[in-house]
ZAMARMI-221362 format. One line per field, with one value per residue: y, x negated, z negated of N, C-alpha, C in turn; residue number from 0. Coordinates in steps of 0.2 Angstrom, whole numbers, plus 5000, padded with zeros to 4 digits. Atoms other than C-alpha are relative to their C-alpha. Layout:
% residues N
n.c2	Y	...
n.c1	X	...
n.c3	Z	...
ca.c2	Y	...
ca.c1	X	...
ca.c3	Z	...
c.c2	Y	...
c.c1	X	...
c.c3	Z	...
k	NUM	...
This chain:
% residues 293
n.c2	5005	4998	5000	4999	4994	5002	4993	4998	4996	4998	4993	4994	5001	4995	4997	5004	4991	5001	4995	4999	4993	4998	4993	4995	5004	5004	5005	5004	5007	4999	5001	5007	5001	5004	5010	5001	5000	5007	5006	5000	5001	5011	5004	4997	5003	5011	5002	5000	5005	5004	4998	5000	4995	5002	4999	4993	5001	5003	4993	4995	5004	5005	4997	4993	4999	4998	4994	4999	5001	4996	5003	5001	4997	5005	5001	5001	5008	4996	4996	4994	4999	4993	4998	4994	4996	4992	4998	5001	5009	5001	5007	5003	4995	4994	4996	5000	4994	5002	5006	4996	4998	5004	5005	4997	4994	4995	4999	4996	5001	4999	5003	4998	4997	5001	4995	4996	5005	4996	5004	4997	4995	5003	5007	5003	5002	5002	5006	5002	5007	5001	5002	5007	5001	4994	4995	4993	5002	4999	5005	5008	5002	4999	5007	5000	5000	5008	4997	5005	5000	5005	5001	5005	5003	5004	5004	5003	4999	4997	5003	4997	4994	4997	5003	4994	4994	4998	4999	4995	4996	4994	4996	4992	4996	4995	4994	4999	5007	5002	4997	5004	4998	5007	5007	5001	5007	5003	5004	5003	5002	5004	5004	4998	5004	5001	4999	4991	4997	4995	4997	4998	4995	4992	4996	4998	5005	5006	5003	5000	4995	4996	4998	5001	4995	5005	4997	4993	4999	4995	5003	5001	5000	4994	5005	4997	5000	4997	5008	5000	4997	4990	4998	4998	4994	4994	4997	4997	5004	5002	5008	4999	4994	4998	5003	4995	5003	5000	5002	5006	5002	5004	5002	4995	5003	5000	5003	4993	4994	4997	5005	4999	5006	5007	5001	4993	4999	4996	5005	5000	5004	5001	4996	4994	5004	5003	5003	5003	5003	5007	5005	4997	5005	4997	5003	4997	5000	4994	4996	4997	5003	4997	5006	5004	5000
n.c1	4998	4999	4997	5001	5002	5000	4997	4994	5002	4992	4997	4996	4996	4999	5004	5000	5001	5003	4999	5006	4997	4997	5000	4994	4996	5006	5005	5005	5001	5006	5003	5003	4993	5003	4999	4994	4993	4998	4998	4992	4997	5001	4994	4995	4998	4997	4994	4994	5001	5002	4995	4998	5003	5004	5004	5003	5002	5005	5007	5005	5005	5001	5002	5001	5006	5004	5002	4996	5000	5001	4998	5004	4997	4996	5007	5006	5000	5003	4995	5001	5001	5001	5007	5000	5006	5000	4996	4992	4995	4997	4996	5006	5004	4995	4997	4996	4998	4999	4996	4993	5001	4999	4995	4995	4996	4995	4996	4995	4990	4999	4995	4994	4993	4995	4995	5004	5006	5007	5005	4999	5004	5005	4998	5004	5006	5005	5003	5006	5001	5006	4995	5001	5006	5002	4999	5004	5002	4996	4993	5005	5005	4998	5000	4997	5004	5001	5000	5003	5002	5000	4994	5004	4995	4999	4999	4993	4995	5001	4998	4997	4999	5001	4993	4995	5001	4998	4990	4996	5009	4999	4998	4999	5004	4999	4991	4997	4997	4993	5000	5005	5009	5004	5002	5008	4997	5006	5002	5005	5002	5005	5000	5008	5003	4999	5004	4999	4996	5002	4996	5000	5006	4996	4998	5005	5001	4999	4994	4996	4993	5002	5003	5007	5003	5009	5003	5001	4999	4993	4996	4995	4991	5003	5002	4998	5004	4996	5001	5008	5004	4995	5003	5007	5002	4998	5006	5003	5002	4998	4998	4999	5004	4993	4994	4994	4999	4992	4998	4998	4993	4998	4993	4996	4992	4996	4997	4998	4997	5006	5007	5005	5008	5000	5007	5005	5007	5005	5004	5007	4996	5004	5006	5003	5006	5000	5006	4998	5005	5001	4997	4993	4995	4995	4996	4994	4993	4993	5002	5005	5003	5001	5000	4992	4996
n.c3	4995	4993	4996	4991	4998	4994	4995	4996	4998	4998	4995	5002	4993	5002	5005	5009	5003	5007	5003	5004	5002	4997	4997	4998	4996	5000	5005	4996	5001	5001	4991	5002	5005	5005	5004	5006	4994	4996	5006	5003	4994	4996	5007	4997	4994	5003	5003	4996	4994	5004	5002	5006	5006	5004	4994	4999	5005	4997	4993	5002	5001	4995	4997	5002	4998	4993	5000	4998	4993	4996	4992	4995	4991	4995	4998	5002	5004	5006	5003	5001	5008	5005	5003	5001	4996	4999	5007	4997	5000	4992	4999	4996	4997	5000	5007	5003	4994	4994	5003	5000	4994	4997	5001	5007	4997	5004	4997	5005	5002	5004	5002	4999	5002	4997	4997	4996	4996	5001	5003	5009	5003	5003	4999	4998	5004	4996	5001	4995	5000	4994	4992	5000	4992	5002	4994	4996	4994	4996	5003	4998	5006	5006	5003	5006	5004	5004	5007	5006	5008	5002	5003	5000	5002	5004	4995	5000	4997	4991	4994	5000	5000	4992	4997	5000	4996	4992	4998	5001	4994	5001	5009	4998	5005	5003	4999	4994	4996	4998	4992	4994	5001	5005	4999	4996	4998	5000	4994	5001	5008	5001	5006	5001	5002	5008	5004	5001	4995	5002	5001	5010	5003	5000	5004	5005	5004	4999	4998	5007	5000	5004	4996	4998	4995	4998	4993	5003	5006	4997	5003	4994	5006	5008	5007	5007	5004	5008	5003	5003	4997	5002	5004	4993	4997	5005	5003	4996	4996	4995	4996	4993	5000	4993	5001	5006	5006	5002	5006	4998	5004	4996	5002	5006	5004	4996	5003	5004	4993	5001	5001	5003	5000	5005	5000	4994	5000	4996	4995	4996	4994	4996	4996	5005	5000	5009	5002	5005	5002	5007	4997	4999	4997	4999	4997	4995	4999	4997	4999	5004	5003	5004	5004	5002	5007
ca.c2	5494	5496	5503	5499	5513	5518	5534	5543	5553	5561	5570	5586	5586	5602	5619	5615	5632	5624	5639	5648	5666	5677	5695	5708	5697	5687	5669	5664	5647	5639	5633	5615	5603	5597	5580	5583	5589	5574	5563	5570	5566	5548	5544	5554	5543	5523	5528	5532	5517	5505	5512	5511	5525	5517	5516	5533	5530	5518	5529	5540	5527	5519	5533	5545	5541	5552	5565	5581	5583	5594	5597	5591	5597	5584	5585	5586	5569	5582	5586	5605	5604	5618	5628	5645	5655	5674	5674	5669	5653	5643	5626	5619	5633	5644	5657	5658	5674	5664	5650	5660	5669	5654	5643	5651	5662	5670	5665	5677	5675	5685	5682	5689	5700	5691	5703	5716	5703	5713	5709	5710	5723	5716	5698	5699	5685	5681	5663	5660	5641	5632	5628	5610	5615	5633	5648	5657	5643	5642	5628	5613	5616	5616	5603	5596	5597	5580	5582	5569	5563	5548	5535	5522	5508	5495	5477	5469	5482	5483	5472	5480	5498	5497	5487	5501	5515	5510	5507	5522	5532	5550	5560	5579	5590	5606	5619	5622	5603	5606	5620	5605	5612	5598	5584	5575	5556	5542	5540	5531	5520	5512	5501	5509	5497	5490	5493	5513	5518	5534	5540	5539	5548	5563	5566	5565	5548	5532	5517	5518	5534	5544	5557	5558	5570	5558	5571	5589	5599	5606	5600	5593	5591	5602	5599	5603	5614	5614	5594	5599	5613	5630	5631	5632	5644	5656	5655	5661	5645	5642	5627	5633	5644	5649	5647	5654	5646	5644	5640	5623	5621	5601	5595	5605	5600	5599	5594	5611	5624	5634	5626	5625	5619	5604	5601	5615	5616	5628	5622	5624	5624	5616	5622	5630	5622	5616	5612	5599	5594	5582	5566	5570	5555	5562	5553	5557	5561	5570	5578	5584	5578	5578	5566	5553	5554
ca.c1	4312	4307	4321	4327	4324	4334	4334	4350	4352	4370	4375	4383	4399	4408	4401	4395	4398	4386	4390	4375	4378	4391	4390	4404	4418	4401	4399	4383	4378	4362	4351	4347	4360	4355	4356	4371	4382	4379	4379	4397	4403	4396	4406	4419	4421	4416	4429	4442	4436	4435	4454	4453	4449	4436	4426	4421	4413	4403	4397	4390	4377	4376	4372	4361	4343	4342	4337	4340	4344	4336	4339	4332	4334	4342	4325	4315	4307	4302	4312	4313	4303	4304	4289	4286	4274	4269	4282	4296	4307	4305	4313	4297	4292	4307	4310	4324	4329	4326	4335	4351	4349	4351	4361	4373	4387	4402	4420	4433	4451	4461	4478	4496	4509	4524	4536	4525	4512	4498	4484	4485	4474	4457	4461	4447	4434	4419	4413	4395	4392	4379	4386	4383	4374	4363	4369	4359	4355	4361	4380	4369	4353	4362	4354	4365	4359	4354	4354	4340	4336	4334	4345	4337	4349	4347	4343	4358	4367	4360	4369	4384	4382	4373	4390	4399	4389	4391	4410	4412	4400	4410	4410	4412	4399	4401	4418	4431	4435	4452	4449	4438	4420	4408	4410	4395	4396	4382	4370	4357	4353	4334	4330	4310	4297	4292	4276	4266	4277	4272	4288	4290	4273	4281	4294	4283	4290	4289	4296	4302	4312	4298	4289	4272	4260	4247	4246	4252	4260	4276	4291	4305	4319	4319	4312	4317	4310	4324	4317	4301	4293	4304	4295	4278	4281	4289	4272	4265	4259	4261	4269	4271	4260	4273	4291	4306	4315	4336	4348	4356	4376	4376	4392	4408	4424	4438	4447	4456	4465	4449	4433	4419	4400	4398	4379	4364	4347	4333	4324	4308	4318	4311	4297	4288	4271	4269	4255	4259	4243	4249	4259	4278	4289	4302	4315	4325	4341	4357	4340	4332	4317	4320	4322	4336	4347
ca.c3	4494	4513	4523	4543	4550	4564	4579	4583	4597	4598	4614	4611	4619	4611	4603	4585	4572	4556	4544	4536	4532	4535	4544	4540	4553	4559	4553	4559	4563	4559	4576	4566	4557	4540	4532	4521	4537	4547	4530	4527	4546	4547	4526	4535	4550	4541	4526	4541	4552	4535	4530	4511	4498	4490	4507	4507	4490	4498	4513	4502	4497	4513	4521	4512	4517	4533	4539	4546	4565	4579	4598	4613	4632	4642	4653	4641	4631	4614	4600	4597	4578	4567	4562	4557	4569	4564	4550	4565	4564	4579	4587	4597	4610	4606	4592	4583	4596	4610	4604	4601	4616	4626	4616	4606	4611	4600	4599	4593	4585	4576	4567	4576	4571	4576	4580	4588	4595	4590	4580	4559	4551	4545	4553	4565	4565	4574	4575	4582	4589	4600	4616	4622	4639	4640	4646	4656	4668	4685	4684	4691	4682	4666	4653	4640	4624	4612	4593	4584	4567	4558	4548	4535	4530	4517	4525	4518	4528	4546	4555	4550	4549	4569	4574	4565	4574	4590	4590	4582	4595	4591	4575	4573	4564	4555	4555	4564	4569	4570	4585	4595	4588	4581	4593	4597	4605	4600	4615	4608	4592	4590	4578	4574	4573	4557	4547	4550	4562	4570	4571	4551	4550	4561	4551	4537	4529	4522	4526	4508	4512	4501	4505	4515	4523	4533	4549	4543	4531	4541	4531	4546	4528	4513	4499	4482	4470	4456	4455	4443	4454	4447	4435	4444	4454	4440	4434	4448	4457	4475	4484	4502	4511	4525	4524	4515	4502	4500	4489	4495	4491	4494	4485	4480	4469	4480	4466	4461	4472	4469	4479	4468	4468	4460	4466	4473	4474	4478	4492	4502	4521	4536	4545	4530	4528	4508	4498	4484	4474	4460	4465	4470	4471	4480	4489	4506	4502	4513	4521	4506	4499	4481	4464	4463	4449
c.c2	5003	5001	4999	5005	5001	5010	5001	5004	5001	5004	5004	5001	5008	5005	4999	5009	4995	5006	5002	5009	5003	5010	5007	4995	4993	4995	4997	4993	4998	4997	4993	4997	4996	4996	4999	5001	4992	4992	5001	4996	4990	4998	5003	4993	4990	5002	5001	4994	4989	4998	4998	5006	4998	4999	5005	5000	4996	5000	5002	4998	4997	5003	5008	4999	5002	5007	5007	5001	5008	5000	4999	5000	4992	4996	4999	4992	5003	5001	5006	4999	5005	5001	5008	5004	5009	5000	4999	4992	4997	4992	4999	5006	5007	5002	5001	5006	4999	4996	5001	5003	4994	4994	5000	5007	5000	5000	5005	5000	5008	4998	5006	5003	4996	5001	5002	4997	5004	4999	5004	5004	4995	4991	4997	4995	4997	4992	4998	4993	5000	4996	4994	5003	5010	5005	5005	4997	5000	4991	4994	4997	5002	4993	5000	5000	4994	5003	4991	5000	4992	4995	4995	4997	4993	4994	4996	5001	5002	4997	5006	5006	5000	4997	5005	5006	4998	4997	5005	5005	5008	5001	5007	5003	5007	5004	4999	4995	5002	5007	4996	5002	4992	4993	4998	4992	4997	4997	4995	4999	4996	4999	5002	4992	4999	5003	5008	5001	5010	5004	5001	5005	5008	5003	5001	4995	4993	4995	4998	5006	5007	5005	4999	5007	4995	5005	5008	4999	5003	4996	5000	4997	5006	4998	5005	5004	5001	4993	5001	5005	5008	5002	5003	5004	5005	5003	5003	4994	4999	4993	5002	5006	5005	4999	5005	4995	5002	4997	4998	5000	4991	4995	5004	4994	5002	4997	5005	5004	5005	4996	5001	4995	4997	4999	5007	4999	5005	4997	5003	5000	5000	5002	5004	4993	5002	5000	4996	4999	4992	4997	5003	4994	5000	4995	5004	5000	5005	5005	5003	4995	5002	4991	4998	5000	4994
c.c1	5000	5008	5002	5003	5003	5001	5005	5000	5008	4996	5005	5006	5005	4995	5001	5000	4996	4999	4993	5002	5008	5000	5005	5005	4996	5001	4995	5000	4993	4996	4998	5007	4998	5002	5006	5004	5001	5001	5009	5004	4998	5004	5004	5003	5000	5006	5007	5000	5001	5011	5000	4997	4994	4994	4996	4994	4992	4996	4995	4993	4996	4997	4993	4994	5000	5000	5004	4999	4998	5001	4996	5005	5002	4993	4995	4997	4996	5005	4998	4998	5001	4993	5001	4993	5000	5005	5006	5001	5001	5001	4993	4998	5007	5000	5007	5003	5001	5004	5008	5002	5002	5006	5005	5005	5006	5006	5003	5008	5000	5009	5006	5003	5006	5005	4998	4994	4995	4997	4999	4993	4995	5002	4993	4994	4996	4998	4996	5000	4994	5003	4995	4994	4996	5006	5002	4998	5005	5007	4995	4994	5002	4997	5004	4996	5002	5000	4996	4998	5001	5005	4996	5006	4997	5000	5006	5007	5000	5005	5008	5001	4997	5007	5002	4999	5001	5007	5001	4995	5002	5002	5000	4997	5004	5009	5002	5002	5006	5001	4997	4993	4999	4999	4994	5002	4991	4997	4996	4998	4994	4998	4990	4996	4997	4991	4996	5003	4999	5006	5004	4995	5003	5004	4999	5005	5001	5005	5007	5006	4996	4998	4993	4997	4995	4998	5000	5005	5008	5006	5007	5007	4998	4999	5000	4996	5002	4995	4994	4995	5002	4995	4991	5000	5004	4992	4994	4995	5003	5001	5000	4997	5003	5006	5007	5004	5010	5003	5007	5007	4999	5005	5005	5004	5004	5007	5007	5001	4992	4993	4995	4996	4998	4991	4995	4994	4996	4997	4996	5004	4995	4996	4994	4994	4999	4993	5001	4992	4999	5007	5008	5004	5007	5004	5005	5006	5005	4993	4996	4996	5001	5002	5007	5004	5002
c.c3	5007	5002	5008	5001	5007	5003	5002	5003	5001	5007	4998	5005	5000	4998	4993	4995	4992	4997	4996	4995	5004	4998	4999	5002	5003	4996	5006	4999	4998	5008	4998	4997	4994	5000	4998	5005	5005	4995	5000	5006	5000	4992	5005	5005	4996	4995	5007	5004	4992	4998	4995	4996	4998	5005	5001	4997	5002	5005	4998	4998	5004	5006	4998	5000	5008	5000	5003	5007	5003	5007	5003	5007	5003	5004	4997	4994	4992	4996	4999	4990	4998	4996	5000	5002	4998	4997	5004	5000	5007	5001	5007	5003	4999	4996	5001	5006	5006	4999	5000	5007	5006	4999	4997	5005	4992	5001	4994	5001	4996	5001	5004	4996	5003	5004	5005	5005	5000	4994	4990	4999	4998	5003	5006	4999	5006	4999	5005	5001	5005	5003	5001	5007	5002	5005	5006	5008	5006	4997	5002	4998	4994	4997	4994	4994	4993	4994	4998	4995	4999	4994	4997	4995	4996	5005	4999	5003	5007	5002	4998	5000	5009	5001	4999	5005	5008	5002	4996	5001	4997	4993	5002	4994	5000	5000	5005	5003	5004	5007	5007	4999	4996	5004	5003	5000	4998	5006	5001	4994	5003	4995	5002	4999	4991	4999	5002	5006	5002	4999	4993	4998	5002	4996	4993	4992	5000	5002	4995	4999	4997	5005	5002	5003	5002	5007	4996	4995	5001	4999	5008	4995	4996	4994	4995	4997	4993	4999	4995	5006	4998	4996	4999	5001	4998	4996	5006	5005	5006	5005	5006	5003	5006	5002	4998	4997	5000	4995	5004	4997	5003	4997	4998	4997	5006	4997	4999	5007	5003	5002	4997	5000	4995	4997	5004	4997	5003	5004	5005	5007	5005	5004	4997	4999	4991	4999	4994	4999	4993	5004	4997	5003	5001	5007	5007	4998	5003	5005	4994	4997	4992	4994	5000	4992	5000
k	0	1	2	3	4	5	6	7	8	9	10	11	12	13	14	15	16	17	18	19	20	21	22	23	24	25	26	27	28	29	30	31	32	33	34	35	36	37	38	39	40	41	42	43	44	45	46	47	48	49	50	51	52	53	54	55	56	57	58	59	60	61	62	63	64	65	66	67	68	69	70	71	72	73	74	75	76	77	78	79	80	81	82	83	84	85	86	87	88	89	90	91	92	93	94	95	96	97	98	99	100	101	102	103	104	105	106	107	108	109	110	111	112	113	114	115	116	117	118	119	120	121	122	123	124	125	126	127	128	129	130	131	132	133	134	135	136	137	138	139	140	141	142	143	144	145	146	147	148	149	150	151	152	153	154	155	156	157	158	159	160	161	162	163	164	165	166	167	168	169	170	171	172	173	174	175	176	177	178	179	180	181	182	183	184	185	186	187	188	189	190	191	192	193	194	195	196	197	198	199	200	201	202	203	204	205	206	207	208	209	210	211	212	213	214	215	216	217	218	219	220	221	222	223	224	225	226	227	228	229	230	231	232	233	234	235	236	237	238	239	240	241	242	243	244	245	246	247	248	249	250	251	252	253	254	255	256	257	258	259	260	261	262	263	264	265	266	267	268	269	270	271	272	273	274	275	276	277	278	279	280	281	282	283	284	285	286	287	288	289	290	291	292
């Protein structure tokens, strides 16, 4: 079943820390923000905005065809895609080293001695973010920085999920909330036009949510390969001709003093140019293309 298909364009109002690896005291960020981050942030906010348990429940569902988010300059009218140039990861004209370079800096805590007011043994921690405005420019040419991606919602639930979204304009992505990292305000909701929309064709799908390739091959989500492809390329067949490949945590238990992973996938990540040959009915979910359960 078609979905309406809408563009979000948060402004960045705080630095974001989305967690990827972590360095010795280093947690690095990543320089894009998946699907399942901004999925968790918009349940987050309707079960808190709904006020019942059971609400949550029903976010999950309510929100899990979209995609994941990239930035755009203030100035500029482009999103920064991701693509892998000469074996480097880049966000539109930027590599990955420029990108950080400009838009990311490094806070540092560590934890107190009481008494002595000096700093506990092994307590230091680094935590990388991307700052909302660059900065290297001068204080008045500073542009802030936009986060786009797409949202596709059920028509029996438009009218009220756009009303929810724009009375509940701020949400907070990735770590560290409770220091004031992650805020981002909703600047702009459009409702896409309806039948081949190019902006479905860029991010390479349908209005059904599926996958497509009708222009190129450079995946702008991730796409599965535990879903029926592992097996493939254990035999030595190739799915992507340029890229790298991770290992996706996208649900834990939070049930148990002990966090554990509930849900993961290997996955294709964005910017890696594919090559699928036999029909792959893969569905957007949380940002991943992969099969519905």
């Amino acid at each position: 079943m078609a979905k309406i298909w809408y563009k979000l364009i948060f402004k960045q109002i705080s630095p974001i820390h989305i967690g990827i690896f972590n360095y010795g005291v280093l947690s690095e960020t990543r320089i894009f923000i998946p699907g399942w981050t901004i999925w968790g942030a918009l349940v987050n906010k309707y079960g808190q905005h709904k006020g019942k348990e059971e609400y949550f429940e029903e976010g999950k569902k309510i929100f899990e065809s979209i995609t994941c988010f990239y930035p755009k300059l203030e100035k500029e009218n482009k999103v920064l895609f991701p693509e892998y140039k000469n074996g480097e990861f880049y966000l539109g004209d930027y590599s990955e080293n420029e990108f950080r370079a400009k838009f990311t800096d490094v806070y540092v805590s560590t934890s107190i001695q009481p008494l002595s007011l000096t700093a506990k043994d092994e307590s230091l921690h680094e935590i990388e973010v991307i700052l909302p405005k660059s900065k290297m420019a001068d204080k008045k040419d500073k542009e802030n920085v936009y986060w786009i991606g797409l949202l596709g919602i059920d028509e029996d639930k438009k009218e009220e999920i756009k009303e929810f979204l724009e009375k509940n304009s701020n949400i907070s992505v990735g770590g560290d909330s409770r220091y004031g990292l992650g805020n981002m305000k909703l600047d702009e909701l459009v409702q896409l036009n309806e039948a081949a929309n190019d902006e479905l064709t860029k991010w390479g799908i349908t209005e059904e949510g599926k996958l497509t390739f009708k222009e190129d091959k450079i995946l702008k989500n991730y796409f599965s390969i535990t879903d029926g492809f592992y097996d493939e390329i254990r035999e030595g067949e190739r799915i992507f001709h340029v890229g790298t490949i991770e290992h996706v945590i996208i649900d834990y238990d939070f049930s148990s003093a002990r966090l554990k992973t509930e849900k993961s996938k290997i996955c294709v990540t964005p910017g890696s140019k594919i090559k699928v040959d036999r029909d792959c009915n893969y569905e957007l979910i949380r940002g991943i293309f992969q099969m519905k359960s």
